[in-house]
Each structure stands twice: as structure tokens, then as C-alpha cells.
C-alpha positions in Angstrom: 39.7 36.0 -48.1 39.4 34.3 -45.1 42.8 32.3 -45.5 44.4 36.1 -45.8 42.6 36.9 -42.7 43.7 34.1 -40.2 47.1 34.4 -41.8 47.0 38.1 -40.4 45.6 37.3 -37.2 47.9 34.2 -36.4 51.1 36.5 -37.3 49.4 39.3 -34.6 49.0 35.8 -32.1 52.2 34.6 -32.9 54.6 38.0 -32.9 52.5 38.9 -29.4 53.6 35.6 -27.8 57.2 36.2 -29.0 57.2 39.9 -27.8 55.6 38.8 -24.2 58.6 36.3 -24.2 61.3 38.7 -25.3 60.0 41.0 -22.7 60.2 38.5 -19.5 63.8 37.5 -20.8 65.1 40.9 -21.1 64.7 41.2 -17.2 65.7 37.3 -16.6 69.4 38.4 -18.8 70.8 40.6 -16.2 69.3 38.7 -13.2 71.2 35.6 -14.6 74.1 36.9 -15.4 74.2 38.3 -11.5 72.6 34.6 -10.1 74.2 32.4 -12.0 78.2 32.2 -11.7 79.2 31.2 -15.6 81.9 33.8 -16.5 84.9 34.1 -18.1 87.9 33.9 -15.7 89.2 36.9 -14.4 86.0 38.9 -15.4 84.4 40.8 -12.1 80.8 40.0 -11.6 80.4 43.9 -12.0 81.5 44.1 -15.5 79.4 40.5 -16.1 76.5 42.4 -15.0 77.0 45.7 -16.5 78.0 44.0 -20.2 74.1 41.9 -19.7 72.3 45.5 -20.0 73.2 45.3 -23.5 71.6 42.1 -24.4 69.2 43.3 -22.7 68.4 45.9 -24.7 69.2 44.9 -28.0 66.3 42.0 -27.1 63.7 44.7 -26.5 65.3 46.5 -29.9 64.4 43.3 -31.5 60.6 42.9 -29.5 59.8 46.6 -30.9 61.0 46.1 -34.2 58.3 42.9 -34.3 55.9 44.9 -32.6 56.4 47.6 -35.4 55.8 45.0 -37.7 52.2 44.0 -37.0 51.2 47.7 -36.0 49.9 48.0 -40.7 48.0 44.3 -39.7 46.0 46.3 -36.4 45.8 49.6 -37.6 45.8 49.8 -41.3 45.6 53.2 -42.8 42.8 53.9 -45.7 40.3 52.0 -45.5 39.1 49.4 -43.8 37.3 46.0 -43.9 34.7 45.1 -41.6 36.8 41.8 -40.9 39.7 44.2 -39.1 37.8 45.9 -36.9 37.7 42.7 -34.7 41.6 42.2 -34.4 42.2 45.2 -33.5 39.4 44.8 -30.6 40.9 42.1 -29.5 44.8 42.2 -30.1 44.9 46.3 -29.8 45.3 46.6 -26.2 47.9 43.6 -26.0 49.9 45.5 -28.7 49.6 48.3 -26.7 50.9 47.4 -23.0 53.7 45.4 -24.9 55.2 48.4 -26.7 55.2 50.3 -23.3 56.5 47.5 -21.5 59.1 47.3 -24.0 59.7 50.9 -23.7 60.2 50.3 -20.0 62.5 46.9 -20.6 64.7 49.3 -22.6 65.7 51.9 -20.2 66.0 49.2 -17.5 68.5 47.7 -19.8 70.3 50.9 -20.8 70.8 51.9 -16.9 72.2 48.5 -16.5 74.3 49.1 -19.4 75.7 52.1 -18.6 75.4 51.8 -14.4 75.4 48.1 -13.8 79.0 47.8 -11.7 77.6 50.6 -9.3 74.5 48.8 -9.0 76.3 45.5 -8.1 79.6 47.1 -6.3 76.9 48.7 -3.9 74.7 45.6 -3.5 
């Protein structure tokens, strides 16, 4: 039982971690793609920047889809054992702000998407 148990809490430590990441690098895409002067030739940095948003968000896409996978292992529905109560204590808030970050990390990266040369051209 307990091997079941810290198999469940280090796939909530390890797809938190991964999430946290995902979220920092979906705001570090479009900044590089703007900082850093690797493009194709020919290709405006505006259109660079804009085409970023969508990596952008299909990394958060991919962070909520993990994040949807762990929310059975923190808030299982029937019943529950006395051993779940304490993940959920202590991983239910960081599953939280991460899903609302990642909410916010989304429509960042659709406005870049869909906006980013008129960001940049008016830089």
C-alpha cells in the first residue's frame, strides 16, 4: 500500500515540477524569439515573434493536460483513504495556482499569437 502511495505522490511532485517549468518557459519562448536574433533569412522579427505565441500556447496546452492528469490522484471521487487526505493538503494549493497560472500563460500566448507584429512593430 504504501509503494502505491509514494508512487502517487512522486507522480503529483514530479508533474508539478514539470508544470512550474512549462509555465516559466512559455513566457521565456516569445521573449527569446524577440532577444535573441536566430531566424530564418528574410523573416521580420514581427512575424518571429507573432509565430512564438503559438508555442507558447501549445506548451501551456501541454502543462494543463498534465495538470489534468493528477487532478483523480488529489481529488479522487468516492471514497477516500485516510492516506489522501495529506496530498491533497499539501500538493492542493500548488495544483491550484498552477492551473491558473497556466490559464494566464495561455491567453498571454494567444494575444501574442494573434497580436504579436503590433506588439513589436509598436515597440
Amino acid at each position: 500500500m504504501t509503494d502505491q502511495i509514494d508512487y502517487k505522490e512522486n507522480k503529483i511532485v514530479v508533474t508539478l515540477i514539470c508544470c512550474g517549468f512549462m509555465f516559466v518557459l512559455s513566457f521565456l519562448v516569445p521573449v527569446m524569439a524577440y532577444v535573441i536574433p536566430i531566424r530564418p533569412a528574410g523573416e521580420p522579427i514581427e512575424l518571429w515573434f507573432q509565430r512564438s505565441g503559438s508555442i507558447s500556447v501549445f506548451i501551456v496546452l501541454f502543462s494543463e493536460y498534465l495538470l489534468f492528469s493528477i487532478n483523480n490522484l488529489l481529488y479522487p471521487i468516492g471514497r477516500w483513504d485516510s492516506h489522501e487526505w495529506p496530498m491533497k493538503l499539501k500538493y492542493g494549493k500548488a495544483h491550484s495556482i498552477l492551473i491558473f497560472l497556466s490559464f494566464i500563460a495561455a491567453i498571454w500566448g494567444t494575444a501574442i499569437w494573434g497580436y504579436g507584429d503590433l506588439f513589436v512593430s509598436n515597440l
